[in-house]
N, C-alpha and C positions, 0 to 999 in steps of 0.2 A: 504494500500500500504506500501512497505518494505520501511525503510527512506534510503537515498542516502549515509547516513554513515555506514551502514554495509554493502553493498559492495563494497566500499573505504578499510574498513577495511578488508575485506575479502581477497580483491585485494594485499594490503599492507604486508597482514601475507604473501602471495601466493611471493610476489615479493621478499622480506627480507628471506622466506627460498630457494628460487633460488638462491638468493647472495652466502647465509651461505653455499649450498651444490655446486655451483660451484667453490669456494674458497677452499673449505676442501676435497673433492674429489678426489681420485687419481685412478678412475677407470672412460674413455672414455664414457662410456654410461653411468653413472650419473651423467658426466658433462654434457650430453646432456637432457638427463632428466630435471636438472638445467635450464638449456636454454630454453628449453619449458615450463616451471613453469614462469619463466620474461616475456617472450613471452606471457603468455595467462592471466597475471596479467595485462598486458598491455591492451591487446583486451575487458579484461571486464571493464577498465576505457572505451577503448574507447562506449563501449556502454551504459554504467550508466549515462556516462555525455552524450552522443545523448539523453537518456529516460528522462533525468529531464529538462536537457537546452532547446531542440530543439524536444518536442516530436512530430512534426507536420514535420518532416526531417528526412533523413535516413541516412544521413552522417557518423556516426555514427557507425550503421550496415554495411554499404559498408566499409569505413576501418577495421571494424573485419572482413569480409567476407576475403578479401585483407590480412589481415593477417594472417589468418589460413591458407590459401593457400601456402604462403612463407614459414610461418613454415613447411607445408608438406614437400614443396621443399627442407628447408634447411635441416630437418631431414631424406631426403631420399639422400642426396648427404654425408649426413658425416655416417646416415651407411653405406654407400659404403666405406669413407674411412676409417671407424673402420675396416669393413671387409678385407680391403686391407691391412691394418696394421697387424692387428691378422696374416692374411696368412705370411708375414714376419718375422713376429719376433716371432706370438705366442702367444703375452702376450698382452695387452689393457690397462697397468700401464702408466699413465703419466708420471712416472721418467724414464722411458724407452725408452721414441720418440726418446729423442735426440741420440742413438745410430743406429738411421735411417741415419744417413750419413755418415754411413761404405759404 
């Protein structure tokens, strides 16, 4: 069996380059990329620690389950408003939004 600190670590690499590419990014869709890289760094703790704490429970698996779901949601609601944006202005640059309140 795989020990519980390589996918902590795995988890930790996945979550720290979500940080570093949301932070540095100035293109909409890899800040959302970013957001899903947290998101699913997230979900694999939650199931690592269901598989070694509580393997006789599902708790675990039901909050991943719960949150991949959101993620769907959240990522079908902001490409909508990427797309809505582009049709505006054109461009998907972050230094750009704020000329959304011409």
């Amino acid at each position: 069996m795989i020990p519980m600190e390589h996918y902590l670590i795995v988890s930790s690499v996945m979550f720290f380059v979500g940080i570093f590419g949301f932070i540095t990014r100035k293109n909409l869709l890899a800040v959302l990329i970013s957001i899903e890289l947290i998101l699913n760094s997230v979900e694999i703790n939650f199931s690592v620690f269901n598989r070694y704490l509580y393997p006789e429970h599902l708790e675990g698996m039901f909050f991943s389950l719960f949150g991949i779901a959101i993620s769907a949601a959240e990522t079908a609601v902001a490409i909508a408003i990427i797309i809505n944006i582009y049709r505006i202005r054109e461009n998907i640059d972050i230094r750009h939004i704020d000329k959304m309140k011409n």
